[in-house]
N, C-alpha and C positions, 0 to 999 in steps of 0.2 A: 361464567368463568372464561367461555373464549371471547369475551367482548373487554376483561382485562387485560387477557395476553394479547388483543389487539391492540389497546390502547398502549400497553408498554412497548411493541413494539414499532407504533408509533412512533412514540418515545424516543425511542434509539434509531430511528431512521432521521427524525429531525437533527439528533445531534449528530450524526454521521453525515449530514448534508448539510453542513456548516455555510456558512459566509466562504470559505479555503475553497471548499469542494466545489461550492458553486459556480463560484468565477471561473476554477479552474477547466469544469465542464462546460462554461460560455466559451473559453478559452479555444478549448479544442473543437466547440462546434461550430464554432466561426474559421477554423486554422486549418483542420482536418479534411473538410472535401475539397479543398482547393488542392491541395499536396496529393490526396488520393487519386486527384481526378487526375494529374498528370502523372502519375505511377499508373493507371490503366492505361492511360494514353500511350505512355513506352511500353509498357504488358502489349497493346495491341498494334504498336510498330516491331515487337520485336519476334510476336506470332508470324504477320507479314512476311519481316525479313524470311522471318525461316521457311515461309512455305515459296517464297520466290526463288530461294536458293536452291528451295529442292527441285523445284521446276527447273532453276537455270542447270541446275548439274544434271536432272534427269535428261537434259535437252542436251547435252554437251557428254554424256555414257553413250545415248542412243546416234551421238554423230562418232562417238570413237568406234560404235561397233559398226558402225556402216562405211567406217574407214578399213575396219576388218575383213569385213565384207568385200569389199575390193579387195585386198590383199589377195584372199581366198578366193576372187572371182579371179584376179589377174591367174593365180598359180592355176586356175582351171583352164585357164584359157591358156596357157603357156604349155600344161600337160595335153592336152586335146590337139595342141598343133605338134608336138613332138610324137603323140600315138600316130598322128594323119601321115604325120614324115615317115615312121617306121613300118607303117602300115603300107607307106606306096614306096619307100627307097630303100628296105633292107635293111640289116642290122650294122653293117659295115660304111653305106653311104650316111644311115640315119643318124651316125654316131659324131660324123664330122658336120653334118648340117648343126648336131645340138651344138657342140661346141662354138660353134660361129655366129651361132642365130640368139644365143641368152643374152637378152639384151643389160646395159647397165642400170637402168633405170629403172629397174626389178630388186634392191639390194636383199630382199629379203628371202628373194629364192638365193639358197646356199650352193645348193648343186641339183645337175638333173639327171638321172640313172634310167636305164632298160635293162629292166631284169627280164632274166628265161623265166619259162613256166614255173620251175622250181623253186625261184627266190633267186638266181646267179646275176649278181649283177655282170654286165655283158659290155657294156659303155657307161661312161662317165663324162660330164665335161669338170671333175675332180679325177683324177688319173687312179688316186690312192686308193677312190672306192672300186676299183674293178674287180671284180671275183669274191666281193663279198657275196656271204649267203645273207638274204632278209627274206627267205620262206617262212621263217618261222613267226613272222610279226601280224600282228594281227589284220591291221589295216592292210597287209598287201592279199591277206587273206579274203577280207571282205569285199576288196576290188576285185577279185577274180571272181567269188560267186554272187555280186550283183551287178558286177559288168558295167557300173558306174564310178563316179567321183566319189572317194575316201578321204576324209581330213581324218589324222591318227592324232591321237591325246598325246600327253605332255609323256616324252620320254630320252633316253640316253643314246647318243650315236655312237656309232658301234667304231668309228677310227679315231674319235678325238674324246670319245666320251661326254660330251657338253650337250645340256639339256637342248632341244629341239623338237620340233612338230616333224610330220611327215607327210606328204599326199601322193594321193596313187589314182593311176586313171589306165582300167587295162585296153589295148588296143584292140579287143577284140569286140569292144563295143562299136572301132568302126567297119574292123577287116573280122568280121568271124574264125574266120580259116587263122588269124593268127592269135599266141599266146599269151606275146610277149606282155611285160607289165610297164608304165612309165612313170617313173618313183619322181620327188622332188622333196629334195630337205627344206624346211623354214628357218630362218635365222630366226631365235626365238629374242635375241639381244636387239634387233631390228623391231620386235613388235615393241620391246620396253620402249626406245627412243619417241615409237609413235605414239606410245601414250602417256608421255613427259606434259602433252597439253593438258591433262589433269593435274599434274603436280605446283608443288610451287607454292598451294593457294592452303592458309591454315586452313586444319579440321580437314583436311580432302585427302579420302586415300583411294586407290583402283588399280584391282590386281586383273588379272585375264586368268580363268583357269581352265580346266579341265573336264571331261564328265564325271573322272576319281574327284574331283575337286584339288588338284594338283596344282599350284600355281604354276601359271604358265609364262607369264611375262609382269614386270610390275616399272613404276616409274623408275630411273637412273638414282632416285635417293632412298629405295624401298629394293634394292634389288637382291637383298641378302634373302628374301621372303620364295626369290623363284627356286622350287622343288620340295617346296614344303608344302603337306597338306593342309587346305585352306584353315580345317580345325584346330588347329595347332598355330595358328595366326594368332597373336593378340588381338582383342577387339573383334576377330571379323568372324569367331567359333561361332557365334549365335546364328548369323547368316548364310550360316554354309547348307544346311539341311535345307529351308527352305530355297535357296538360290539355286540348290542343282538338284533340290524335287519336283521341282514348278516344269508342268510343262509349255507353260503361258512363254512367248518370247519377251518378254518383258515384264519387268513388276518392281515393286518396293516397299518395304517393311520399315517401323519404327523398333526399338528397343532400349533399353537400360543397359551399357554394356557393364564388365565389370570393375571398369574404375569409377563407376558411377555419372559416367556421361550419357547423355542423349543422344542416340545415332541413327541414323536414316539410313536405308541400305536400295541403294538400285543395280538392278539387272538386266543386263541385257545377252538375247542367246544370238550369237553369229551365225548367220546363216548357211547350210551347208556342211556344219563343227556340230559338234558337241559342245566347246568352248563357250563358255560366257566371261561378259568385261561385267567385272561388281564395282562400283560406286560409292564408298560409306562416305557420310558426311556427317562431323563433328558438328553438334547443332551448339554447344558451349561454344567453341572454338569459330565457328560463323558468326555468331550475334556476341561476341564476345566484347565487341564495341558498346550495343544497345545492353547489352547487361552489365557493363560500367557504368553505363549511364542510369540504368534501372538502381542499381546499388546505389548511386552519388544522389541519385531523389529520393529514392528511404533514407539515408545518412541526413536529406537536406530536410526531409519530412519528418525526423528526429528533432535534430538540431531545433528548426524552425519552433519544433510543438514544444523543447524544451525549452529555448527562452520564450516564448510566447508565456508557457506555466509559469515562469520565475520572475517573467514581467508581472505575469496577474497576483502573483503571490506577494510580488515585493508592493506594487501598487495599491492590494487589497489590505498588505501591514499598513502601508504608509497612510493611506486615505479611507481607510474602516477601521480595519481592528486598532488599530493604536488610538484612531480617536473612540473605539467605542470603549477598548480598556481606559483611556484616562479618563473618560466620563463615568466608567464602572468605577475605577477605584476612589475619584470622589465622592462618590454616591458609598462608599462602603466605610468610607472616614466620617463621612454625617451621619452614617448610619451607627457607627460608631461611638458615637459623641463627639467627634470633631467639628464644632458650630461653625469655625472658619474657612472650613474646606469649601473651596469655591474651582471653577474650570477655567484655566485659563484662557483666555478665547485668542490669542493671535497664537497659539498651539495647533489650533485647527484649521481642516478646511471650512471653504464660506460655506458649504452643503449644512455643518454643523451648527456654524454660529445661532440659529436661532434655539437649537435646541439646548446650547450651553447657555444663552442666557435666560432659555424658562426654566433651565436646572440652578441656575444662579438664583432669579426672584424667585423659586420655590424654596430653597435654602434659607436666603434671609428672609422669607414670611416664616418659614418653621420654626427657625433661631428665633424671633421675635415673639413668635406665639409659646416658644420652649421656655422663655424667660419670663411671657406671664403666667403661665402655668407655673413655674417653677414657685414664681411669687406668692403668687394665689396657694399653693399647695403648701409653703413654708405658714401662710397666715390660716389657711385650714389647720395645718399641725396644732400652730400654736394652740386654734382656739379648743381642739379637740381636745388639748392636754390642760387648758385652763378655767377654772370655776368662773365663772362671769360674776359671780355675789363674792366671794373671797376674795377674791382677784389671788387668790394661790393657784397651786397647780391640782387637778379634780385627780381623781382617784388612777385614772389611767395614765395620767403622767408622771405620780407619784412611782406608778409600778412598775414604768420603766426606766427611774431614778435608781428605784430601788435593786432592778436587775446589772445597773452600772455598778453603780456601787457596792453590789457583791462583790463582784467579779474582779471589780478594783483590787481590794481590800484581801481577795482570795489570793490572787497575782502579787502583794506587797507584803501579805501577810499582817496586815494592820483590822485594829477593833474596829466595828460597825455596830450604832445603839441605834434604837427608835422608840418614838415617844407615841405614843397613842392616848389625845388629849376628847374627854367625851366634856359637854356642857353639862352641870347638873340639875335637872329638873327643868328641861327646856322644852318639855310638852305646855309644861304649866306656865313655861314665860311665852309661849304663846296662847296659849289661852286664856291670860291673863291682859297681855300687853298688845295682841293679835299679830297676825304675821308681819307685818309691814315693819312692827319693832322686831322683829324675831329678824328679820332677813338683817336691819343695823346692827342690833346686834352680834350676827354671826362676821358682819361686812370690820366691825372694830376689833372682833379676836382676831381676824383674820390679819389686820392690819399691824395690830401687836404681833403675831406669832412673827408675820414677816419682819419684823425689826428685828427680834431673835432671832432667825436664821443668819439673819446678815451681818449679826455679831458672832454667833457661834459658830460661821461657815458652817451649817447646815442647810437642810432643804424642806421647806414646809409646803404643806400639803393639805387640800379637804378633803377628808376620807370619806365622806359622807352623813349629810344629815346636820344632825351638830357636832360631827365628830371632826377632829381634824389630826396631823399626823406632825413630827418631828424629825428627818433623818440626820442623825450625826454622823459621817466619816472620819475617822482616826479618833475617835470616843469611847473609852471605856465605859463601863456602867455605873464605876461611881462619879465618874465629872458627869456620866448622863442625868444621873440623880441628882447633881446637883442643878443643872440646863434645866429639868423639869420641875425644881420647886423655885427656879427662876421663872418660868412660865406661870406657874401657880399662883406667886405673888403679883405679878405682872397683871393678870388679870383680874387680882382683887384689887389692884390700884384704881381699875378703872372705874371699878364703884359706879358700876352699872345698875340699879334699881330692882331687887329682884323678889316683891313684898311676899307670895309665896314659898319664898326658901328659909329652912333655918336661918340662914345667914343673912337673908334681908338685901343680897346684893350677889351678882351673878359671879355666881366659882366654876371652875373646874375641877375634873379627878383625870390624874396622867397617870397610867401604866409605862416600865420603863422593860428595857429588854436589850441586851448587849449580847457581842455573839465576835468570835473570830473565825469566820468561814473558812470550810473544808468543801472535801467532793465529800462528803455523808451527811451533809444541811445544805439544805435550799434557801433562799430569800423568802418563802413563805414560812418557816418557823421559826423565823426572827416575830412575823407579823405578831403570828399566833402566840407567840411569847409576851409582845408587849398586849396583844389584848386580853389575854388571861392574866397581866397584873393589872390592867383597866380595870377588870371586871374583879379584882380582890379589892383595890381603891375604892369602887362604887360598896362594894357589900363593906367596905370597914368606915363610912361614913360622908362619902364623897368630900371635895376640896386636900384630895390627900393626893401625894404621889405612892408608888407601890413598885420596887422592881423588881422583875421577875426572876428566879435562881436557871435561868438559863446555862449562865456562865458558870454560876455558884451557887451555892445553897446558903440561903443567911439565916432561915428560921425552920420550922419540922413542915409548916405549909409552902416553903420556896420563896416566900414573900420578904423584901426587906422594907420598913414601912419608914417612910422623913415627912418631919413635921408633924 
């Protein structure tokens, strides 16, 4: 069993891997690693790109934060000299040194303050901030109890309200004996400008925040973003947990953001802050170049494979299947019986031509051998259906004379008779005269009945033996009767020598039998009829005809006797 359902499925593999399929599969395995091989090719310039980019941006966060770095180093160095002045010149001399000594090339220190111990501010080189309280802040806090440099997170100035940093350097880290604190605002609109060299460039975005994660500065085209928490950033919420959990000064993370781009995120922590400068890089938006180009070689690796198929296809109709359908459907017209179906041969390619012309001399030998056959089998018939000694038709052609001839006569509704002629006593004309006379003979009845047929347009027949038969079409039974003592005499004309018989010379006895056919008789009790008036003929004296009451009844035996 499973060695049929292999073999069927055979089957259906061959036809499903057609001539179409094949080519079409050379097609592509000639078309396809060429086109593939330069679709990985751009797959592995545009991995490249992206990891070059991230390198270049990672190199260009860690230069913006070392520009920060300075910033934060300059305001350390500008607090440190302002603690040293107030620590050696007093709160009244140190106030006019600050104001004189801030240099301009600092834009990003806003202003610089000495607060009392308590938070008062005391000097300004801003006038507006003197006698603020900033005790309560936290960074000026942490400057007093660690006695060193404070950078304070992103927050709001207490006279203009606009977000800003702060740093605090108390002086008591160089004069113990004194309290005072030396405050300095950051211009937070100053850091944005400095990190304008990350903007500009698609997919690149870079905020500065905070340790809250508070955006603290971002480029002049993202600056609606500063004071908002990082989380709350489009794109950058993924980032934020890890950017200001890390306590690595540096790192970078991949991600899926939520419009479905690729993003790369770098960090860097400022030194001396809490602040970090984040980096995201649009990796769609970087290779957005190489993935046109990626797109335009699958569209060309489309294209390409589709007309390559519709070359093969069209090529495989033009140059296979159409010549092997026209050489099919000629082979189906001889197959046919179309003898003249031949293949055109300047229809084809030359690949073809020999095979059209062994399909052509296979054709006309076939036709030629069709037509002696045909011959030979017409001259078979004949001989099958004809007596070689009567030269009539032998018993099997009479029979199916006789099947026409029903069926005619049932169709027109016209009489059909049959004569059933037997020789009288033709054991004894051979035994008498030996075969050799016996076969002449049967060969001169034979010869007489056929003159009779071709006067009565009937059909004569050797029934067997020395019997021979009669059929008349459109023949009553009495013009039968009378065809049959036409036969009867006919043969005693021939005064044939027959010293054995009463009569001294060879007779016959005809049984006659008429019949108008229906569907409830057959062709065979037509037969039966004239041979059961043979066989009243023979018992009433032979040389007699007798017809049968097939049709009629003429006497209380069915017999009607002439002559």
């Amino acid at each position: 069993m499973s060695s049929v359902i292999f073999n069927r499925n055979r089957v259906k593999l061959k036809k499903l891997l057609g001539i179409r399929t094949r080519l079409v599969l050379l097609a592509l395995i000639l078309v396809a690693p060429l086109m593939l091989e330069r679709v990985r090719s751009l797959e592995h310039t545009r991995s490249k790109q992206i990891a070059l980019a991230t390198e270049e941006f990672l190199n260009i966060a860690q230069h913006s934060a070392d520009t920060q770095r300075e910033v934060v180093s300059s305001v350390e160095t500008m607090l440190k000299s302002a603690a040293y002045i107030r620590a050696s010149s007093g709160i009244g001399r140190s106030c006019e040194i600050l104001r004189a000594s801030l240099p301009s090339n600092l834009p990003w220190i806003r202003s610089i303050m000495i607060a009392s111990k308590d938070g008062l501010v005391q000097c300004s080189t801003l006038n507006i901030q003197v006698g603020l309280q900033i005790g309560d802040r936290e960074y000026f806090k942490k400057a007093q109890a660690s006695r060193d440099f404070v950078f304070s997170d992103y927050l709001f100035g207490k006279t203009n309200g606009r977000p800003m940093m702060m740093a605090a350097y108390p002086v008591a880290a160089i004069n113990p004996e004194e309290d005072a604190v030396v405050v300095a605002g950051i211009n937070i609109d100053w850091l944005s400008k400095i990190m304008t060299n990350l903007g500009g460039r698609p997919g690149i975005s870079s905020l500065l925040v905070d340790s809250a994660g508070v955006v603290l500065a971002a480029p002049t085209d993202q600056t609606s973003m500063i004071g908002r928490p990082l989380d709350s950033v489009p794109l950058m919420s993924a980032a934020a947990e890890k950017a200001l959990s890390s306590d690595a000064p540096t790192g970078s993370l991949s991600f899926t953001a939520s419009d479905g781009s690729n993003r790369t995120i770098s960090f860097s922590r400022i030194s001396g802050t809490q602040s970090r400068l984040i980096v995201s890089i649009d990796e769609t938006r970087v290779t957005e170049a190489i993935n046109r180009e990626i797109r335009n070689a699958y569209l060309q690796l489309g294209f390409v494979c589709l007309f390559v198929l519709l070359g093969a296809l069209i090529g495989a109709e033009k140059l296979i299947i159409n010549p092997i359908e026209v050489m099919t459907g000629m082979a189906k017209r001889f197959g046919e019986g179309d003898r003249s179906a031949r293949v055109a041969r300047s229809k084809l390619p030359a690949e073809f031509m020999p095979l059209a012309r062994a399909f052509n001399a296979m054709a006309a030998q076939l036709s030629q051998r069709e037509r002696e056959l045909l011959a030979n089998n017409d001259r078979l018939t004949v001989i099958a259906s004809i007596d070689m000694l009567s030269g009539l038709a032998n018993r099997r052609g009479f029979q199916s004379r006789l099947d026409f001839e029903w069926m005619k006569a049932q169709q027109y509704n016209s009489q059909l008779s049959l004569l059933m002629i037997d020789v009288d006593h033709f054991k004894l004309y051979n035994d008498t005269y030996g075969h050799p006379e016996g076969d002449a003979c049967l060969t001169r009845l034979g010869e007489t009945l056929a003159g009779i047929a071709a006067d009565t347009m009937g059909f004569a027949g050797r029934y067997g033996g020395e019997e021979f038969c009669l059929l008349l079409p459109n023949t009553d039974s009495l013009k039968a009767l009378a065809i049959g003592e036409m036969v009867r005499t006919a043969v005693l004309d021939l005064k044939i020598p027959h010293h054995t018989s009463g009569h001294h010379t060879v007779t016959v006895s005809i049984g006659v039998a008429g019949a108008l056919p229906n569907d409830t008789q057959r062709p065979g009790d037509l037969i039966e009829a004239a041979d059961a008036a043979l066989y009243a003929a023979k018992h009433r004296g032979r040389n007699t005809v007798v017809e049968h009451g097939f049709a009629r009844m003429v006497d209380q035996a069915g017999m009607a006797l002439a002559g």
